[in-house]
C-alpha positions in Angstrom: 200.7 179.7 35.4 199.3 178.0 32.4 202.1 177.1 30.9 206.1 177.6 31.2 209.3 177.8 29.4 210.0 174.2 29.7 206.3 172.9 29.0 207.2 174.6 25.7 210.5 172.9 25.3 209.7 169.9 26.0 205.7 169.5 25.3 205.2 171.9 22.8 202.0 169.8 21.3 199.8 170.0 24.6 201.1 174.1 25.4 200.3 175.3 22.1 196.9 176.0 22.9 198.0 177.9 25.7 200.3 179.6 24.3 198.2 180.6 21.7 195.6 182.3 23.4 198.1 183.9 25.6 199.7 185.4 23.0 196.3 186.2 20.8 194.7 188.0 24.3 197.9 190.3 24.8 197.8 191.0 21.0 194.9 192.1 20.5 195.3 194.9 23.6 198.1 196.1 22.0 197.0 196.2 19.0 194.1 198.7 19.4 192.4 200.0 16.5 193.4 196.8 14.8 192.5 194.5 17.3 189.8 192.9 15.6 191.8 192.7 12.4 192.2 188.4 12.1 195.3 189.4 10.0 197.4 191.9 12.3 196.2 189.5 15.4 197.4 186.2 13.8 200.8 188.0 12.2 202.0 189.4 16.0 200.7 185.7 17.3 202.7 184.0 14.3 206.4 186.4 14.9 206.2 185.3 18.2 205.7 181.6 17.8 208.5 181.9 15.1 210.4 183.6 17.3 210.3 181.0 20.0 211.2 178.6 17.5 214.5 180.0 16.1 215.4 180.7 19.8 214.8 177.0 20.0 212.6 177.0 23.2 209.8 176.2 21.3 209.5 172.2 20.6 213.9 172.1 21.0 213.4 169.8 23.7 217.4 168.2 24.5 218.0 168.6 20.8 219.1 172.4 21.2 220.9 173.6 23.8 219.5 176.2 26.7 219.3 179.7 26.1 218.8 182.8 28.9 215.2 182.4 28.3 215.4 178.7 30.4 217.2 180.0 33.4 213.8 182.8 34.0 211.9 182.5 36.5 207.7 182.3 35.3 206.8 185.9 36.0 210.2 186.8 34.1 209.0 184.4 30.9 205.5 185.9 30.9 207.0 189.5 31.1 209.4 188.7 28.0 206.3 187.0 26.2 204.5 190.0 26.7 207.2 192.4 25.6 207.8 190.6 22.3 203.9 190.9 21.5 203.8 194.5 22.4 206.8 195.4 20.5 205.3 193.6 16.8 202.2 195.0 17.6 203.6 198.7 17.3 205.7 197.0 14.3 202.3 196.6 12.8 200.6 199.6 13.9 203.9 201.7 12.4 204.0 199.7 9.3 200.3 199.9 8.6 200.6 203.9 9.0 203.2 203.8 6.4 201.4 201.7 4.3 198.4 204.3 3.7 201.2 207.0 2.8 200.8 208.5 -0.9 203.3 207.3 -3.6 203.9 211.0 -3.5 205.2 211.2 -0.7 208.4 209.1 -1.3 208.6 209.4 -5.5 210.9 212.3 -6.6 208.7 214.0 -9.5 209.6 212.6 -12.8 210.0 216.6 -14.5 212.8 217.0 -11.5 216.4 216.3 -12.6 217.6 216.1 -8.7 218.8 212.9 -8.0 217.1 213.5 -4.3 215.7 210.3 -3.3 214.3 210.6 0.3 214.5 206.5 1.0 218.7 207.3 0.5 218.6 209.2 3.8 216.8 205.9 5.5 219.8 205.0 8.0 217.2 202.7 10.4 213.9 200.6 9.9 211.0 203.3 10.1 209.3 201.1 12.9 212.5 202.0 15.0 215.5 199.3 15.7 215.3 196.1 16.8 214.0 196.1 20.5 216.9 193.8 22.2 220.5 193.2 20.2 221.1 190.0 22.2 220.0 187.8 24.8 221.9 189.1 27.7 219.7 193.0 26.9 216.7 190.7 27.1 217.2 189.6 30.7 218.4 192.5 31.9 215.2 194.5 30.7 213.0 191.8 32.1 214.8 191.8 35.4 214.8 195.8 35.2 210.9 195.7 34.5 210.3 193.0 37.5 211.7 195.0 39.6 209.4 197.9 39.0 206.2 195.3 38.9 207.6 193.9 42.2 207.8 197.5 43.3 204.4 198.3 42.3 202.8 195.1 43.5 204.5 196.1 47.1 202.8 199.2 47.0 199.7 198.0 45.8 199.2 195.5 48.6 200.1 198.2 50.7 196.4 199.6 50.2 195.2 196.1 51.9 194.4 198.4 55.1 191.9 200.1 53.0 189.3 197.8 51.1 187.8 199.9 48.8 190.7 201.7 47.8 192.5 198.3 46.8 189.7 197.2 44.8 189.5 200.1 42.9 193.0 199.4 42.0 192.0 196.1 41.0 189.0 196.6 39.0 191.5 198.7 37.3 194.1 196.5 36.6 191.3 194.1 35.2 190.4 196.7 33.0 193.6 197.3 31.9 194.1 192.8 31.2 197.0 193.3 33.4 196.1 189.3 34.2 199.4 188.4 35.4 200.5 191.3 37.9 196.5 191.1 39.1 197.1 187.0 39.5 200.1 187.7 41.9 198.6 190.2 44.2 195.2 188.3 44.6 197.4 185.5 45.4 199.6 187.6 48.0 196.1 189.1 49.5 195.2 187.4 52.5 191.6 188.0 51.9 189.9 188.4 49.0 188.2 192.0 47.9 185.0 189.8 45.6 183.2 190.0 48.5 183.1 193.7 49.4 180.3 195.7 47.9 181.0 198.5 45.0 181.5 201.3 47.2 179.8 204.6 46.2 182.7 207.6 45.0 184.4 204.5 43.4 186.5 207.5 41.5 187.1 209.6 44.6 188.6 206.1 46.1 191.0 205.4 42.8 192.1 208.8 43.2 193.1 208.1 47.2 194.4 205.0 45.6 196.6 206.6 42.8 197.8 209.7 45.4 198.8 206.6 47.8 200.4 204.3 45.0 202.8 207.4 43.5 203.9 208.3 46.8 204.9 204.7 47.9 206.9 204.5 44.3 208.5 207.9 45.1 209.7 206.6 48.6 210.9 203.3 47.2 212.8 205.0 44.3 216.8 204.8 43.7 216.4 207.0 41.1 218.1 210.7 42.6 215.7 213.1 41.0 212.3 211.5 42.1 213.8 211.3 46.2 214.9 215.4 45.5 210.9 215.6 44.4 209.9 214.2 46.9 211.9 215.7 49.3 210.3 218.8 48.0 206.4 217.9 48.0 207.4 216.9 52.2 207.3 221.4 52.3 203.8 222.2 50.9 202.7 223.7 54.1 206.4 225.6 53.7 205.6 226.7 50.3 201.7 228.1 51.2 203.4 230.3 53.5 206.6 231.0 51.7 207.6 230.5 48.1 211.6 229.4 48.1 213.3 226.0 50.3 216.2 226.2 51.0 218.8 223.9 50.0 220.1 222.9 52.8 216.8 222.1 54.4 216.8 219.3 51.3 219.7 217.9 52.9 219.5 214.6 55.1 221.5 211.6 56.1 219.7 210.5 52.8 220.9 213.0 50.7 224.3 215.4 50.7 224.0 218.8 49.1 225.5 218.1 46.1 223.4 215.2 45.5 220.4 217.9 46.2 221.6 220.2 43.5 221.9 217.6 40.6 218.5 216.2 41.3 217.1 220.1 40.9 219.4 220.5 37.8 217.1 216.8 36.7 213.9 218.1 37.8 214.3 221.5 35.8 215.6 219.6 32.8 212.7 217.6 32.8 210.6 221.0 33.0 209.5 220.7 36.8 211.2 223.5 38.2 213.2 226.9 37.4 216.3 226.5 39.5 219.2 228.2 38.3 221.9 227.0 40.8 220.9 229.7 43.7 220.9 228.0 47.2 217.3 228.5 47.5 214.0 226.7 45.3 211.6 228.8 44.1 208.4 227.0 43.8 204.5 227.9 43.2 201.5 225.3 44.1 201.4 223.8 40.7 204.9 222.7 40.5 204.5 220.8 44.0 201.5 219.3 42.3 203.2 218.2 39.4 206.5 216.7 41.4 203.8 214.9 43.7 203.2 213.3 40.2 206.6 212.6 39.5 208.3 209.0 39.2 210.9 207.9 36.9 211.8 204.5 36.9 215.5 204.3 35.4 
């Protein structure tokens, strides 16, 4: 890591740099359309840094006393840092839609005697709320979202036993400037992948890759409707041949009946299935290729 939470407590002078490109890379990705706009870049850059500031990690040295933000662990900081860019950078992107809305739109016609005003009805910011209440929401959705990137990173070093696939993965998460998650895994790989030659089919690998990274989330999942999905896809062969599963073939030491039935009352919520409560799943070849697709990570 370039720089941490204490480097910026306690030598704020020599981490700025750091810090600032950090922040100015990640801001600039979210930022899209706008990324090349010196303004939007440098005012997501500057609510950050002024954010770090009044939380008193930036330059507080002893002087202010430790917040939840000390106690994380690197990958924990970076993940925060990069949350609090991503969230201003859709506060810019919202704001800058509204700003190119008509007068019109929001003036009540002076030859109107309603007293309608439609900024009356505003109960919430129109960029949405504010992304975390208090510190203690903070850490638990940084912990909550480093679990999933130490779930994914599992998986992804799972595809180690097949070269080309894994690089493909990685030449995507370059793409993507996913820089930290792509730092830990080439520093878990035994071996680098720079040396292997660009397959041919590169796509037809990412798309071994991607079938192979889903169904490693799926299996690694707590959450009850994507084990019922899976659970499902296990049948294809059963659904060519026959169109229903029955429940109780869903049922394992993994998962009672009851538990079966409200992960298919999930799935066709969520659109996935038409399920009714009959003891039997009706399914065609295009739902099981959409709940192969299927991962939720609450």
């Amino acid at each position: 890591m370039p720089f941490t939470a204490h480097d910026l407590r306690y030598r704020a002078e020599q981490s700025y740099p750091l810090l600032y490109a950090y922040l100015h890379r990640h801001a600039q990705r979210f930022l899209g359309a706008l990324k090349y706009d010196a303004f939007e870049v440098d005012t997501v850059v500057g609510h950050v840094v002024e954010q770090l500031v009044r939380l008193g990690l930036f330059g507080g040295g002893d002087k202010i006393p430790p917040t939840a933000l000390d106690h994380l662990s690197d990958a924990q900081f970076y993940a925060f840092l990069s949350r609090s860019v991503r969230n201003k950078a859709i506060d810019r992107l919202r704001k800058r839609r509204l700003q190119v809305s008509t007068l019109a739109e929001l003036e009540v016609s002076d030859n109107e005697d309603s007293e309608y005003d439609p900024l009356n009805d505003a109960v919430a910011a129109a960029w949405g709320p504010a992304p975390f209440a208090t510190p203690e929401e903070i850490t638990f959705a940084i912990v909550s979202q480093q679990e999933l990137l130490a779930l994914l990173r599992h998986c992804i070093l799972a595809l180690n036993t097949a070269p080309h696939q894994l690089q493909a993965v990685i030449q995507e998460l370059e793409a993507m400037g996913a820089d930290d998650l792509l730092g830990q895994i080439l520093q878990d790989l035994s071996q680098t992948t720079s040396s292997l030659s660009v397959p041919h089919h590169m796509s037809q690998h990412k798309d071994h890759a991607h079938k192979k990274l889903r169904h490693c989330l799926q299996q690694k999942s707590t959450n009850l409707a994507v084990r019922v999905a899976l659970r499902l896809t296990e049948y294809t062969d059963l659904v060519k041949k026959k169109d229903t599963v029955q429940i109780q073939t869903l049922v394992g030491t993994e998962l009672s009946e009851s538990e079966v039935r409200m992960g298919l009352q999930a799935l066709t919520t969520e659109g996935l299935l038409t399920w009714n409560g009959e003891d039997d799943v009706r399914l065609t070849l295009d739902q099981m290729k959409r709940l192969a697709r299927y991962y939720k990570c609450e």
